[in-house]
N, C-alpha and C positions, 0 to 999 in steps of 0.2 A: 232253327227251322221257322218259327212263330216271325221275327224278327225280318229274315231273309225272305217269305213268303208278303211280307206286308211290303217290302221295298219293291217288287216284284213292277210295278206303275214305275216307277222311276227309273228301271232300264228301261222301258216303251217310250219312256219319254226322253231318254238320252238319246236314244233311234230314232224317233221322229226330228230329232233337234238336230245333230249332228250327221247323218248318214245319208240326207237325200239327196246329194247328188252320186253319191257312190250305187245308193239302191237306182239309180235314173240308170249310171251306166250299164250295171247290170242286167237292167230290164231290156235296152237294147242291144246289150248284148245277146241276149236270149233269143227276141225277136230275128236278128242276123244268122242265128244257128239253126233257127228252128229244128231243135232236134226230133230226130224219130222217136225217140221214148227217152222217160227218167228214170235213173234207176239210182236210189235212197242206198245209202251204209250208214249205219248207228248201232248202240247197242245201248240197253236198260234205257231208261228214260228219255234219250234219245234218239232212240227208235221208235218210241211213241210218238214223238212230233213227228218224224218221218212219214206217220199215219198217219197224220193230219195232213204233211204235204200230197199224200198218196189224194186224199179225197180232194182238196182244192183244187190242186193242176190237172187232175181228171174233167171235173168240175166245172171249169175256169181258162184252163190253157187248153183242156183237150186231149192230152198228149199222153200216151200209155205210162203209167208208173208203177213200177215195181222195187220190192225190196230187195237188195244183194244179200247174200250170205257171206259174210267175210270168210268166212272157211277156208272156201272154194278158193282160195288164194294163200293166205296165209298159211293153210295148213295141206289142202291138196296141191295147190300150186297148178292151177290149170287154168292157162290166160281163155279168155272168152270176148267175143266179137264185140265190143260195143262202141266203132264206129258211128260217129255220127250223132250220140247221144251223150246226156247229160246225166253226169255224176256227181249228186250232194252226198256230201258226208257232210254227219252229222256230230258233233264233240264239245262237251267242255274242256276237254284238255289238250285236246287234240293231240294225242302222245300216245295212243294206244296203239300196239305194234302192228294188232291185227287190221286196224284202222287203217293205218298208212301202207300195210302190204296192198292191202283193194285198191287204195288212191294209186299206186304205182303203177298198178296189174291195170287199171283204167284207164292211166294217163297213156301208157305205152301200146295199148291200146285202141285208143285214137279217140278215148273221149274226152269232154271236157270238165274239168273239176269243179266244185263249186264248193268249196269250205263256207259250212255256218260255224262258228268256232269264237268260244269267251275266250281265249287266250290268242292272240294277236300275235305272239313270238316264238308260235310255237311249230312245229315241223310239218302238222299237216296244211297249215296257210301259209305257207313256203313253198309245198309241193302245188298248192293247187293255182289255177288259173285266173278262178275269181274267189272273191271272198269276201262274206257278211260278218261284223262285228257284233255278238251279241249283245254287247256291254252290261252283261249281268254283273261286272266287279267279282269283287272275292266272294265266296260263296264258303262258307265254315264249316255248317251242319253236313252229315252224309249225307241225306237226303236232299236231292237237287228239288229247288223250288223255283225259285225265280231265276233260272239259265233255263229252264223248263219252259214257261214261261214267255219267256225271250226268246227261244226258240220258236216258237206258235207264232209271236210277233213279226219274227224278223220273216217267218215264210210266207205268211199273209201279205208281208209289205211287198216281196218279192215278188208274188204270180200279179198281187196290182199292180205294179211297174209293167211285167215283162207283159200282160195285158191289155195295158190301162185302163184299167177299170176303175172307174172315176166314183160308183157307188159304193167298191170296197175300199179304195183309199179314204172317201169323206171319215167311213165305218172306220178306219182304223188313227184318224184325227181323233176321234172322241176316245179310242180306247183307253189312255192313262185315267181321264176322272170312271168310266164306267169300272175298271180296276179297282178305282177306291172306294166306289159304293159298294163294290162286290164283295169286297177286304170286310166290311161292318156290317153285312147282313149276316144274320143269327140262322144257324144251322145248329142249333143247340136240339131241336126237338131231336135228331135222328142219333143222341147217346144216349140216352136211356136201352135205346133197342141194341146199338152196336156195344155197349159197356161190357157187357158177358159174350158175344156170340163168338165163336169158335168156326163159322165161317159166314162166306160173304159171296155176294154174285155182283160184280157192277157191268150196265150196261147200257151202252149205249148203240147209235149204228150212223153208217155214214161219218159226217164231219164230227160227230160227236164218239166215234168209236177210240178215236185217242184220246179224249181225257175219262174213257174208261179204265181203257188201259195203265194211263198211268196214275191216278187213283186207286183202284187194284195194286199196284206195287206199293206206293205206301201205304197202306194197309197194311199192307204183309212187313216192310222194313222198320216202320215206327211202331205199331202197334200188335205186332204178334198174330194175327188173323191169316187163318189160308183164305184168301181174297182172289176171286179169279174173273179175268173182265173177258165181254161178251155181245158180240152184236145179238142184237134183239132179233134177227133171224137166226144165224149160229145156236141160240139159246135155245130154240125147239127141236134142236139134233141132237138129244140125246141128256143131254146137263139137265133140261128144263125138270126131269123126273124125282128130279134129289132135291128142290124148293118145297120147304112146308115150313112150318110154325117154328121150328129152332134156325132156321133158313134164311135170313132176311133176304131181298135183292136193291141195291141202290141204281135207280134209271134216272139218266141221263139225257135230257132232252132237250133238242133247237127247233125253233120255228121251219122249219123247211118241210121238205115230200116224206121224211122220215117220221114225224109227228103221231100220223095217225095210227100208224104199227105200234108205236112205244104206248099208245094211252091205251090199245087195243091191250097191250102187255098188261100192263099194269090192272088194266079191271078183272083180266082172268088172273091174274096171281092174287088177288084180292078177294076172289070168291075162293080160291081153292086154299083161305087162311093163311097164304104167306105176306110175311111183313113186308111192305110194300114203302122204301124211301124214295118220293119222285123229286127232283127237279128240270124246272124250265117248262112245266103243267100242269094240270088240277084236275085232278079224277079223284071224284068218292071213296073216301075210304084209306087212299095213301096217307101217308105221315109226309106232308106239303113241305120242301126248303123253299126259300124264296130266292126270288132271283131276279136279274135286271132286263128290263126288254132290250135287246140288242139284234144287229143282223145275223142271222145265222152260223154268217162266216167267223166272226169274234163270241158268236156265244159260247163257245167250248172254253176259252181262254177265263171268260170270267164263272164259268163255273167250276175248274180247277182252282182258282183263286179261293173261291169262297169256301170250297171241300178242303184244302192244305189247311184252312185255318179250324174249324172240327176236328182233323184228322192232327193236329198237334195236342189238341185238349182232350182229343180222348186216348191217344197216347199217356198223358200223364194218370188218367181216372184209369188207364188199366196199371199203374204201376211202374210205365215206363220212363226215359228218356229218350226223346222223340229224334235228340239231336247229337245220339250215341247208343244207333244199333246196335246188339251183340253183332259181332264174326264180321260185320262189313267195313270199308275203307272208302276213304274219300271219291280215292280215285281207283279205279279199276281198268288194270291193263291185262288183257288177255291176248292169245297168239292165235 
């Protein structure tokens, strides 16, 4: 995990080097479809970028995004209108049955497919129309880090294309070196607190609510933590009441309109004595990670970066191996 999370820069930079005309065509292919809405298929960590796409192309394109339920296909089996719009599926392996039932039940359908998918040979970028190569390479450890990763990349590069947004693509030139500052900055203060705790609140909102989310699963798959992520509005319906002193919460935070709610957060959990880990801000009293100034739109990317590499070391100080969960497997196929 340690290993595969520090290579993590070096798929962004096989994408930047290799894929821009393909992400070009793509982008006008986009523009010619103008779809009425997106609609995201993923599952586990996958589905967390999907949450990231949800925020950008809202954001960015515009254009309503929502997440499918593979279910509703694979297992109810009941086709749904989605003419005229666009369907990413999201996959490392692109092999998951329940996966390719949606892509099928969409294409026939009348929508259009969009594979993001690290395996190039594999059934569902076969089925689909267009498709993005993540170039994450082999990936070992259970815990996906850098196809994670590559995913945030490769959807960023996308809505700049299909946009042209000439201030997010500059933004996502820089993003390999800002990766590698992100890889070496010390998040060491925030295990002392995490070393024992038996649970966790991560939280972030907006473009920063996916690498909540998917920081919250490792936590829980590396490290043994019930870990549950959280927009920073979500968090005062109801969750917010169970935060106190054995409680920590780690907040996640981007330069954007979401800002001032997260430091808003973070000072009332700070009087009401709960442990307070911030990044991407500096309020009195949290337990400060550092971070890199970046645009908004890549700031989620390098602060997952910089949490996978804590989040492997305090794995081992709780006793585990980070890169051999009990009960899980590499790959996960479900119906």
């Amino acid at each position: 995990m340690f290993a595969e999370a520090a290579d993590a820069s070096n798929a962004v930079r096989a994408q930047l080097q290799q894929d821009g005309a393909g992400i070009a065509a793509v982008g006008a292919a986009l523009r010619k479809l103008e779809p009425r809405a997106v609609i995201t298929c993923a599952r586990g960590s996958s589905d967390h970028a999907a949450t990231y796409a949800k925020y950008l192309i809202e954001t960015h394109a515009r254009v309503l995004t929502a997440s499918a339920a593979p279910s509703v296909s694979s297992v109810y089996g009941v086709p749904q209108d989605v003419r005229g719009c666009l369907f990413i599926a999201i996959s490392q392996s692109g092999r998951s049955p329940d996966l390719l039932a949606s892509v099928a039940a969409a294409k026939s359908s009348g929508a259009t497919v969009l594979a993001l998918c690290n395996s190039a040979d594999s059934p569902l970028v076969a089925a689909a129309d267009l498709a993005i190569d993540l170039r994450a390479g082999p990936e070992k450890s259970v815990a996906a880090t850098k196809s994670y990763l590559a995913s945030l990349a490769a959807i960023a590069r996308l809505v700049a294309s299909w946009t042209q947004d000439a201030g997010l693509q500059g933004a996502l030139e820089q993003l390999p070196e800002l990766m590698d500052s992100s890889w070496a900055l010390d998040w060491s203060a925030a295990l002392p607190e995490l070393e024992s705790a038996l649970n966790l609140y991560v939280v972030g909102r907006g473009l920063g609510l996916a690498a909540a989310q998917e920081i919250a699963l490792k936590f829980k798959e590396t490290c043994g933590m019930h870990a549950e992520a959280f927009s920073s509005a979500e968090l005062r319906h109801g969750p917010y009441t169970l935060l106190g002193k054995g409680f920590p919460a780690l907040l996640f935070a981007q330069r954007d309109a979401t800002l001032s709610g997260l430091e808003t957060l973070a000072r009332e959990l700070g009087r009401r004595g709960v442990p307070v880990l911030l990044a991407g801000s500096n309020v009195p009293g949290a337990t400060l990670l550092p971070t890199m100034d970046a645009a908004p739109e890549i700031a989620p990317i390098l602060l997952v970066q910089s949490a996978y590499r804590m989040i492997a070391s305090l794995a081992v100080r709780r006793g585990l191996d980070p890169d051999h969960p009990p009960h899980l497997r590499k790959i996960t196929e479900t119906v």
